[in-house]
C-alpha positions as CSV (number, residue, x, y, z in Angstrom):
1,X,-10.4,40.4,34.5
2,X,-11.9,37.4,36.7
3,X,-9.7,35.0,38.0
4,X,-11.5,32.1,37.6
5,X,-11.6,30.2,34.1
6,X,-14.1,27.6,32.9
7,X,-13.4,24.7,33.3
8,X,-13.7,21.9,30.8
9,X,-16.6,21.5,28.2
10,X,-17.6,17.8,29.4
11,X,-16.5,18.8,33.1
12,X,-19.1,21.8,33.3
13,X,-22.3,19.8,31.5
14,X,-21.6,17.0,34.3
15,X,-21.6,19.8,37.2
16,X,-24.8,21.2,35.9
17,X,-26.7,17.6,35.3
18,X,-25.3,16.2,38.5
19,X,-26.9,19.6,40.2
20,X,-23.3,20.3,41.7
21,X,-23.7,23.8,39.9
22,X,-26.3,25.4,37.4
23,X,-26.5,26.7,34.3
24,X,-27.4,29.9,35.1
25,X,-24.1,29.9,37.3
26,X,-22.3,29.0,34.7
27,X,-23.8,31.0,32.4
28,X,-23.7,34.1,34.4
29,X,-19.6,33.3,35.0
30,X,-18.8,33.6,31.5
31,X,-21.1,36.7,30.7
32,X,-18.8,38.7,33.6
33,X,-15.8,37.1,31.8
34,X,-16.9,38.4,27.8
35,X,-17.6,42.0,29.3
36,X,-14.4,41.9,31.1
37,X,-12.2,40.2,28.0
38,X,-14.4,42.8,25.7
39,X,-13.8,45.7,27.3
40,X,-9.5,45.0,27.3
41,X,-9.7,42.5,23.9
42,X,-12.4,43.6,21.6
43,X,-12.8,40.4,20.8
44,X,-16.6,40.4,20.7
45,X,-19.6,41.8,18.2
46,X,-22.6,41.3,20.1
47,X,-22.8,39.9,23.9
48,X,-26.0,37.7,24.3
49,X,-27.0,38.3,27.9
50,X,-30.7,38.1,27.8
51,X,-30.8,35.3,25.3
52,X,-28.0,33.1,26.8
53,X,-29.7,33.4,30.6
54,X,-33.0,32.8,29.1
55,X,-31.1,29.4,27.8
56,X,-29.6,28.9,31.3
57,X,-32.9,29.0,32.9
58,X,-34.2,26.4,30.2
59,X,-31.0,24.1,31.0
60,X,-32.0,24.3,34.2
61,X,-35.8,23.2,33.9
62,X,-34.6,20.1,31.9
63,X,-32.3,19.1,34.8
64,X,-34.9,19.8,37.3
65,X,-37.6,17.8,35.4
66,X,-35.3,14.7,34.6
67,X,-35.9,15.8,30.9
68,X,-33.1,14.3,28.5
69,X,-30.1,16.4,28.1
70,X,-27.1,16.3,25.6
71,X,-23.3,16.2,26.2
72,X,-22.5,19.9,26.1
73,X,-25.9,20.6,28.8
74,X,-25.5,24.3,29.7
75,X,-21.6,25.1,28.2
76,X,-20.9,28.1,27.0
77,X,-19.6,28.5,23.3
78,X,-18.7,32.1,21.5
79,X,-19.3,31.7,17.7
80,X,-17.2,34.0,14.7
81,X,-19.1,36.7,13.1
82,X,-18.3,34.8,9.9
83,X,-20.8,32.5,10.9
84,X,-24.6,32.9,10.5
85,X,-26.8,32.7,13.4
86,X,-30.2,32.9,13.8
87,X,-32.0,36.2,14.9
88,X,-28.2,37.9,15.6
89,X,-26.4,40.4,13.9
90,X,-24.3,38.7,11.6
91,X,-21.7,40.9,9.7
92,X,-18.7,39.5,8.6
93,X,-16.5,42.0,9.8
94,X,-17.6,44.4,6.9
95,X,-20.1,47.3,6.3
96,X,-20.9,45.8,3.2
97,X,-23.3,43.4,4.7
98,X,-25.6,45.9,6.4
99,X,-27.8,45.0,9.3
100,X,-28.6,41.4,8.1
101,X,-29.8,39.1,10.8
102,X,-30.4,35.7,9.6
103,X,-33.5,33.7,10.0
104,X,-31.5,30.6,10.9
105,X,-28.0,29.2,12.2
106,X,-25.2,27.4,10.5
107,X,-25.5,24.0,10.5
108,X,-22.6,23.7,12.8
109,X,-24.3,25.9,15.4
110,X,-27.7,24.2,15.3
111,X,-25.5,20.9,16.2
112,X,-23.8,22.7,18.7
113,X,-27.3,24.2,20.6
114,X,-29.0,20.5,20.2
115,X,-25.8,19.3,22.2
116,X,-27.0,21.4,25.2
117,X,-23.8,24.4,24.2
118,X,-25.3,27.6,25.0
119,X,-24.1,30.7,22.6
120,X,-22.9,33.4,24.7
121,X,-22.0,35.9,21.7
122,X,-20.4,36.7,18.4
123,X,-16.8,37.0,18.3
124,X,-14.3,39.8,15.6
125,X,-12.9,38.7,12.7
126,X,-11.3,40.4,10.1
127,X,-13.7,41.7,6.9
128,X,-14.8,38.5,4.9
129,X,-12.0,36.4,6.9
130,X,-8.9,37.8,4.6
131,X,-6.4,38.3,7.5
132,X,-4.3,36.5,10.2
133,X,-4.7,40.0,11.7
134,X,-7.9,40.4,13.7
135,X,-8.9,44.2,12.5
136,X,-12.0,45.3,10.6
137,X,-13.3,49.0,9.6
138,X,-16.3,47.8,11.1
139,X,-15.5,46.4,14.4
140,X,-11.7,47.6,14.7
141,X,-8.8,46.1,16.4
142,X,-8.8,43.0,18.7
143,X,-6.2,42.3,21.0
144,X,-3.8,39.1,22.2
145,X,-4.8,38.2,26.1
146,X,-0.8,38.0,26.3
147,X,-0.3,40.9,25.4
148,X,-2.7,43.6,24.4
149,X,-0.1,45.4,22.1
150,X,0.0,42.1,19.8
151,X,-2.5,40.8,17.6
152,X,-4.2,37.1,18.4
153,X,-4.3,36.4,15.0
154,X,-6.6,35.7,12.3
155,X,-9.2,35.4,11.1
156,X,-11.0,33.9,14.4
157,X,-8.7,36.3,16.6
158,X,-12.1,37.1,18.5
159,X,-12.5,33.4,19.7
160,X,-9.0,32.6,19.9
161,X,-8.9,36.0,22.3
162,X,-11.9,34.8,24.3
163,X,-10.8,31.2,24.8
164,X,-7.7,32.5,26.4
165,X,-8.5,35.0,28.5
166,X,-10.9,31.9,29.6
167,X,-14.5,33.4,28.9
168,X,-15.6,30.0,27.1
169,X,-14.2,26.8,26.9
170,X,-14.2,26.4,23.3
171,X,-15.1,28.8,19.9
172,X,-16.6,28.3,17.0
173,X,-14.1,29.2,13.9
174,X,-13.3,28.9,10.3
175,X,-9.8,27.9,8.5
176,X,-9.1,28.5,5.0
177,X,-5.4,29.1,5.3
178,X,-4.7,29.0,9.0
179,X,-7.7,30.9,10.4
180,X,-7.7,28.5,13.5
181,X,-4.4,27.5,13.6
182,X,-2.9,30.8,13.7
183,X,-5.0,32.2,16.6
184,X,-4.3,29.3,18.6
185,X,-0.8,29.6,18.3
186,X,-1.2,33.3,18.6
187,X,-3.4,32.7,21.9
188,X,-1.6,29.5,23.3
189,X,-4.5,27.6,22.9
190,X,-5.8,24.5,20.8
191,X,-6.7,24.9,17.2
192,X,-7.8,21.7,15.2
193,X,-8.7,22.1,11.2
194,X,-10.4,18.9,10.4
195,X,-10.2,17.3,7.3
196,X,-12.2,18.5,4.3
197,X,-15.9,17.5,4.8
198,X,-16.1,16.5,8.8
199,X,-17.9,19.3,9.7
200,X,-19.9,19.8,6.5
201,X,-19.1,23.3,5.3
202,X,-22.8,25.5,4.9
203,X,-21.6,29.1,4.9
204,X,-20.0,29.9,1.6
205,X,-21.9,30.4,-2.1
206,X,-20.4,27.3,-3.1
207,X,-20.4,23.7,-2.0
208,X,-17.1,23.1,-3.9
209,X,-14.9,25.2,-2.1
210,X,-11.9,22.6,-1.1
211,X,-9.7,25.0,1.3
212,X,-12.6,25.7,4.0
213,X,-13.2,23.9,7.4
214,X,-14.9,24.9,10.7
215,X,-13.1,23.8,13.5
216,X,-12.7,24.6,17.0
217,X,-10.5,27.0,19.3
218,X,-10.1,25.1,22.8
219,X,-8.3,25.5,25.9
220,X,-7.4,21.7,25.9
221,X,-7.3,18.7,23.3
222,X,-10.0,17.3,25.2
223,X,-12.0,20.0,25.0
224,X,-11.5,20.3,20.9
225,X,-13.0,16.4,20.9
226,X,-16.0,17.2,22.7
227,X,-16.5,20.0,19.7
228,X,-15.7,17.8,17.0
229,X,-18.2,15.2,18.9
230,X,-21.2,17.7,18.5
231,X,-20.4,18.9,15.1
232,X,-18.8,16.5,13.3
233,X,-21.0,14.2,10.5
234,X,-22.6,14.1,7.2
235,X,-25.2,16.4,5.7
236,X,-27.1,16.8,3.0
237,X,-26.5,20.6,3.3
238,X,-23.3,20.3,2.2
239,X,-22.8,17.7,-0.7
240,X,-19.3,17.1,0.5
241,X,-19.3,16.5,4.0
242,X,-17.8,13.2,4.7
243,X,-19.7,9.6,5.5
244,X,-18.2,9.5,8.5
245,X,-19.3,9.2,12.0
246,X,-16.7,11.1,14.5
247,X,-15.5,8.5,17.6
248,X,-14.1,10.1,20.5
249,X,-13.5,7.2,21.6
250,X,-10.6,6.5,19.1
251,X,-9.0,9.8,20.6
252,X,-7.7,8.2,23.6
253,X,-4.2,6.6,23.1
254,X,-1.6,4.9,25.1
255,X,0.9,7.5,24.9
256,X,3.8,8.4,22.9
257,X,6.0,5.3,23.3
258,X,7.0,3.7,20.3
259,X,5.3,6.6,17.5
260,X,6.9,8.2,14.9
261,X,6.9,11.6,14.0
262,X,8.5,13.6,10.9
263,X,10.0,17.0,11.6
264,X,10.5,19.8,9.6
265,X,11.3,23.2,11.3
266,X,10.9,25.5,7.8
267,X,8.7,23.3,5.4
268,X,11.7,23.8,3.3
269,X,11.6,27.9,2.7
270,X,10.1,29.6,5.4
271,X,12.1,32.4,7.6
272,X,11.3,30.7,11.3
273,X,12.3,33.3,14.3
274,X,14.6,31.8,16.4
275,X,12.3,31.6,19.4
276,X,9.7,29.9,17.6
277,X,12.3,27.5,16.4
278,X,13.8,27.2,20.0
279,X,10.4,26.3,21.3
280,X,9.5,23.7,18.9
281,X,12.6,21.6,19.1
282,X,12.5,21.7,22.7
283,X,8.8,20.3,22.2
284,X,10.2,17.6,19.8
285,X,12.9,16.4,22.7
286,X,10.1,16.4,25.6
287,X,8.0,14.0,22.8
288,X,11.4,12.0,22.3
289,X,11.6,11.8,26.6
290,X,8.1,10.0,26.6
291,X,9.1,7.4,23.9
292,X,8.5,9.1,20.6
293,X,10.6,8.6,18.1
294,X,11.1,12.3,16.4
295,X,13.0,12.6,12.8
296,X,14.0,15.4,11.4
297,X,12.8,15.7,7.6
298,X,13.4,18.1,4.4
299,X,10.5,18.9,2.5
300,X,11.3,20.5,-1.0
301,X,8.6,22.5,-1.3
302,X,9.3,26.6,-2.4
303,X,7.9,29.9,-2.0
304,X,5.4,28.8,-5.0
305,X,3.5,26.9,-2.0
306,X,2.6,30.0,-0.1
307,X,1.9,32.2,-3.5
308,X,0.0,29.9,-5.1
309,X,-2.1,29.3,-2.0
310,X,-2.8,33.1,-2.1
311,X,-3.9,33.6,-5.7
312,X,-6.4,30.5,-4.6
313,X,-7.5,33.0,-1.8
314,X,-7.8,36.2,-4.3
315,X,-9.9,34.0,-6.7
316,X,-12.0,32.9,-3.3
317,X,-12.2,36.8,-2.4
318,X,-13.4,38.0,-5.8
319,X,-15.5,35.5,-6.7
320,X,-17.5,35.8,-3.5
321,X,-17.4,39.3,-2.3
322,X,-16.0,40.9,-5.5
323,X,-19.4,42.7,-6.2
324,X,-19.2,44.6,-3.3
325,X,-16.6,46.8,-4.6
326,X,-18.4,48.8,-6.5
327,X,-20.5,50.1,-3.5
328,X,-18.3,50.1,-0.5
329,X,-14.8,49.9,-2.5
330,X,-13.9,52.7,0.0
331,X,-15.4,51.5,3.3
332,X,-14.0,48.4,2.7
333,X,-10.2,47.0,3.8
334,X,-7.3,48.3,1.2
335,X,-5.6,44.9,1.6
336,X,-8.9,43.3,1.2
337,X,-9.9,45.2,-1.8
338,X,-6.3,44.5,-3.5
339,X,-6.9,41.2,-3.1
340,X,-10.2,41.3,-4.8
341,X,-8.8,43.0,-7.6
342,X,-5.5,41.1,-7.7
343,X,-8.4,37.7,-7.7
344,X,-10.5,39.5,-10.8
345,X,-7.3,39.1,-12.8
346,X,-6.3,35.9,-12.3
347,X,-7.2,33.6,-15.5
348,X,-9.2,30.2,-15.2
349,X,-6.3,28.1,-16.9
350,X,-3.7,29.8,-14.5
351,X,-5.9,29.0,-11.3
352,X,-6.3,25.6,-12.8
353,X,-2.7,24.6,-12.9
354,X,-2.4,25.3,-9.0
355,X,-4.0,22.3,-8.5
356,X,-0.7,20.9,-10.4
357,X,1.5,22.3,-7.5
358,X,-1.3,20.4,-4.5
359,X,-0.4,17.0,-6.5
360,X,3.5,17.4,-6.2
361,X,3.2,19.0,-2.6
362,X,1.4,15.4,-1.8
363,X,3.5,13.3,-3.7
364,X,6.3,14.9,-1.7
365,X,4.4,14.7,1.4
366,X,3.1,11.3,1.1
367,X,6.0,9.5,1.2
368,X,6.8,11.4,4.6
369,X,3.8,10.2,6.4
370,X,4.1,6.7,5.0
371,X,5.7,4.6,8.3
372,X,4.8,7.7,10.4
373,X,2.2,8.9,12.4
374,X,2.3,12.6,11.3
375,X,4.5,15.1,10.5
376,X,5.5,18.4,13.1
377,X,6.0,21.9,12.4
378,X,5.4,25.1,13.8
379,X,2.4,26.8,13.6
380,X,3.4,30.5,12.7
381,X,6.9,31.0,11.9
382,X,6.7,34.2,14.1
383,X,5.7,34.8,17.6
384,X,2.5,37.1,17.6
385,X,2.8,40.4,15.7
386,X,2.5,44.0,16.8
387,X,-1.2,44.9,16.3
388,X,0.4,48.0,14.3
389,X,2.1,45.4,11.3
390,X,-0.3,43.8,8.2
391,X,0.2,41.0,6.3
392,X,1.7,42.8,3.7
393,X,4.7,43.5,6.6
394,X,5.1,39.3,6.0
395,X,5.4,39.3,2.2
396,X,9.0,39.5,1.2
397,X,11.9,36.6,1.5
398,X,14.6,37.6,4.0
399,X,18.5,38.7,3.1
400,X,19.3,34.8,2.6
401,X,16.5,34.7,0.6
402,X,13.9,32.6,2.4
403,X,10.0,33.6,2.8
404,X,9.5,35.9,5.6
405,X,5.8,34.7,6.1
406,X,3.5,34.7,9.5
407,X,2.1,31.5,9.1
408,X,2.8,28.1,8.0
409,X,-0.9,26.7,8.0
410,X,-1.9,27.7,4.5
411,X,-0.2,25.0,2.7
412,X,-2.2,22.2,4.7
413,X,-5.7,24.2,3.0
414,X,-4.0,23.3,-0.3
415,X,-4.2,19.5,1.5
416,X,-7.0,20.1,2.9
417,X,-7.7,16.3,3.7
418,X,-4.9,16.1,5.6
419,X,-6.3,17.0,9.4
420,X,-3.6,19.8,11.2
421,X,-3.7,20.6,14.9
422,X,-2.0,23.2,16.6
423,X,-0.7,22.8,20.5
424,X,1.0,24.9,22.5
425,X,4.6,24.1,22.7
426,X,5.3,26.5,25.3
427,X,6.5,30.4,25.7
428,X,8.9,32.3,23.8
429,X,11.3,34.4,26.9
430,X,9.2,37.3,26.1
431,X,6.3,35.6,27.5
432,X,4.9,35.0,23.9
433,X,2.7,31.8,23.1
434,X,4.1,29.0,20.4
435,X,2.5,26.7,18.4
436,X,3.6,23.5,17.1
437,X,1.0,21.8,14.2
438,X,0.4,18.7,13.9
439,X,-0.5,17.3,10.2
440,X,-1.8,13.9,10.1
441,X,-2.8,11.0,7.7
442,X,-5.9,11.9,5.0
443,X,-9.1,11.8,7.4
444,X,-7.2,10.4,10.4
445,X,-8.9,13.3,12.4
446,X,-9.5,11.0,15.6
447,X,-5.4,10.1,15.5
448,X,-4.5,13.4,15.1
449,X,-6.6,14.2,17.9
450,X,-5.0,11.4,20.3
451,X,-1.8,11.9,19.2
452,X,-2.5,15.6,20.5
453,X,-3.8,15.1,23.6
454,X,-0.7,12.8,24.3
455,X,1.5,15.0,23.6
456,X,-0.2,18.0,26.0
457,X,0.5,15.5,28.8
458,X,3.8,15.3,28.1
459,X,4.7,18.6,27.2
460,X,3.2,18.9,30.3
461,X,5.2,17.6,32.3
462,X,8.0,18.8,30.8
463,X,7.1,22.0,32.2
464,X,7.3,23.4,29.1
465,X,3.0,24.1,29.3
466,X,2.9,24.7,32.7
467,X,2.8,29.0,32.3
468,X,0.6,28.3,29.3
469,X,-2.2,26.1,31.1
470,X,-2.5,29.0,33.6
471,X,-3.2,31.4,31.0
472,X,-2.5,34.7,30.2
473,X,-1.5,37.1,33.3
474,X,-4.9,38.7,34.6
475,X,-7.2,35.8,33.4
């Protein structure tokens, strides 16, 4: 694969403006770097050669002609095959869907292309978005850039996959229970799930949903702002997107010195793997070197946070895609399809009352945050799973009786105001990537954000990042 990854989103539009490079350069660079990726990964539906040099050679007009250009002039961004855009195959991970090929982009990709981003292609994700594994019966299985025997995660394992084995400096992606934040961790990259309603949600059936974000897969903090920048904003198209204009400017901090932090290694119930663990507490002393102050916390949330989160997602799954079964029941995912079925049971009163369960988790959290600046916790409680295992393989409470579960990003959906970033904290001694989340104040996406790229520096120089900066071996 080619040695040489991007580099930053902001850094490569000012090359191409200033005339120190060219879009088509640039362009052409991460084209080289999909195929490659693609061909190891599978991490890609549809490569857009033509289309994306055709949109180099445009970028390259404007800067010739002194027309005006936007922020993102000429970078290169991959986009989830959840996500609509116009004129491309657009699937979904399923054969359910057919050949469609919409007439016209997300919103969040129209804000993307006027910010001068150029897409490059359509990255995997598991059918409908139901997995933290990235496997479809339609596009099959992708692959971690760590190791190609381990999964990257789900469900935007494509772009997680292609931001680290550095085709692009950021990916488009969706997060209803950890869809960014998983792969991230996964990947050794940054995830960031904004709150509920900064980038206004356009691709579901229902306005309403309150678990779903977009948010981006980055190879640095700074890199996730510059996305949040472009996308970030109200819109009519989505009736509850946020009245809130996005500064970047209030993502820039003075360090850790003097912050607070809550942490809590298990959430209260979760199974974590000792590496995981190992890695995140060495992550919370490096933050206590550069002046934070870092608490350790108890949460008494259960099990009952994870299940109910998942009945939410078998309601989301039947009530959007649960007419497909009767067509393509057997072409379809058997996990997917029991979830489905499992959501066609559930009744209204019972779905109802798991909104009970969000209140208590946030009167329990609440008082956490209060006099803090956010709370930490891992990402996945696992280092990244054999391609071979499912989520079902993550379902049952170990021998001392805690939940054996993959990820612990799901019960921030259920809080869904509450912004959550994932960071890599560093390596696991198999050469694995760990996450450590980030969960914030309600709507405090720009904190969250700083607080983030602070602590990159100083994990940083800790020397705890230093392998995961570099990438994965081969990119």
């Amino acid at each position: 694969m080619p040695d040489t990854p991007p580099s930053s989103a902001r850094a490569i539009a000012a090359d191409i403006t200033a005339g120190r490079t060219s879009a088509r350069e640039v362009i052409t660079g991460a084209l080289d770097r999909a195929h490659a990726a693609q061909a190891r990964l599978n991490c890609f539906t549809l490569i857009l050669d033509d289309e994306a040099l055709a949109a180099a050679a445009a970028a390259d007009e404007a800067v010739a002609a002194g027309r005006p250009f936007g922020p993102l002039h000429g970078v290169p961004v991959a986009i989830k095959d959840l996500t609509p855009t116009g004129g491309h195959l657009t699937t979904l991970g399923s054969h359910s869907t057919g050949d469609w090929v919409p007439d016209r982009s997300a919103l969040v990709v129209r804000r993307l292309e006027a910010a001068g981003a150029i897409v490059i292609g359509k990255t995997t994700t598991p059918e409908f978005a139901h997995s933290s594994f990235t496997y479809s019966p339609r596009w099959g299985v992708t692959r971690n850039p760590w190791d190609p025997e381990r999964t990257p995660g789900g469900s935007s394992g494509g772009s997680g996959a292609a931001v680290a084995a550095g085709v692009v400096p950021f990916a488009e992606g969706t997060d209803m229970g950890g869809s960014v934040r998983i792969p991230a961790a996964f990947c050794g990259v940054v995830g960031f799930k904004p709150s509920l309603g900064r980038i206004p949600m356009t691709i579901l059936p229902s306005q309403f949903d309150d678990i779903s974000h977009f948010g981006p897969l980055a190879r640095c903090v700074n890199d996730a702002v510059a996305f949040l920048a472009a996308t970030a904003g109200p819109s009519d198209e989505d009736i509850n997107s946020l009245p809130l204009p996005f500064d970047a400017a209030a993502t820039r901090i003075d360090g850790l010195a003097g912050r607070r932090f809550g942490l809590s290694l298990d959430l209260g119930y979760y199974a974590v793997d000792p590496a995981v663990e190992a890695a995140v507490l060495a992550a919370a002393e490096a933050l206590r070197r550069a002046g934070a102050v870092v608490e350790e916390v108890r949460l008494p949330w259960t099990r009952a946070v994870s299940d109910r989160w998942l009945d939410l997602w078998c309601v989301f799954m039947a009530a959007f895609h649960g007419h497909r079964l009767a067509e393509y029941r057997d072409r379809m995912d058997p996990i997917l399809v029991g979830l489905i079925d499992r959501g066609l049971t559930l009744g209204a009163a019972e779905v109802k009352r798991i909104e009970i369960l969000r209140s208590a988790m946030w009167d329990e959290l609440a008082p956490i945050l209060a006099g803090r600046d956010a709370l930490l916790c891992p990402t996945c409680a696992v280092p990244p799973p054999p391609v071979t295992l499912t989520d079902d393989d993550f379902a049952a409470d170990d021998p001392d009786g805690r939940y054996g579960g993959l990820d612990m990003t799901a019960p921030f959906n259920l809080l869904s105001p509450c912004p959550a970033l994932s960071l890599p904290a560093g390596l696991t001694p198999q050469g694995l990537p760990v996450g450590l989340q980030i969960v914030g104040h309600r709507f405090a996406d720009e904190a969250v954000l700083g607080l983030g790229r602070a602590m990159e520096a100083a994990l940083l120089e800790a020397g705890l990042t230093e392998a995961v900066r570099r990438g994965p071996p081969g990119t």
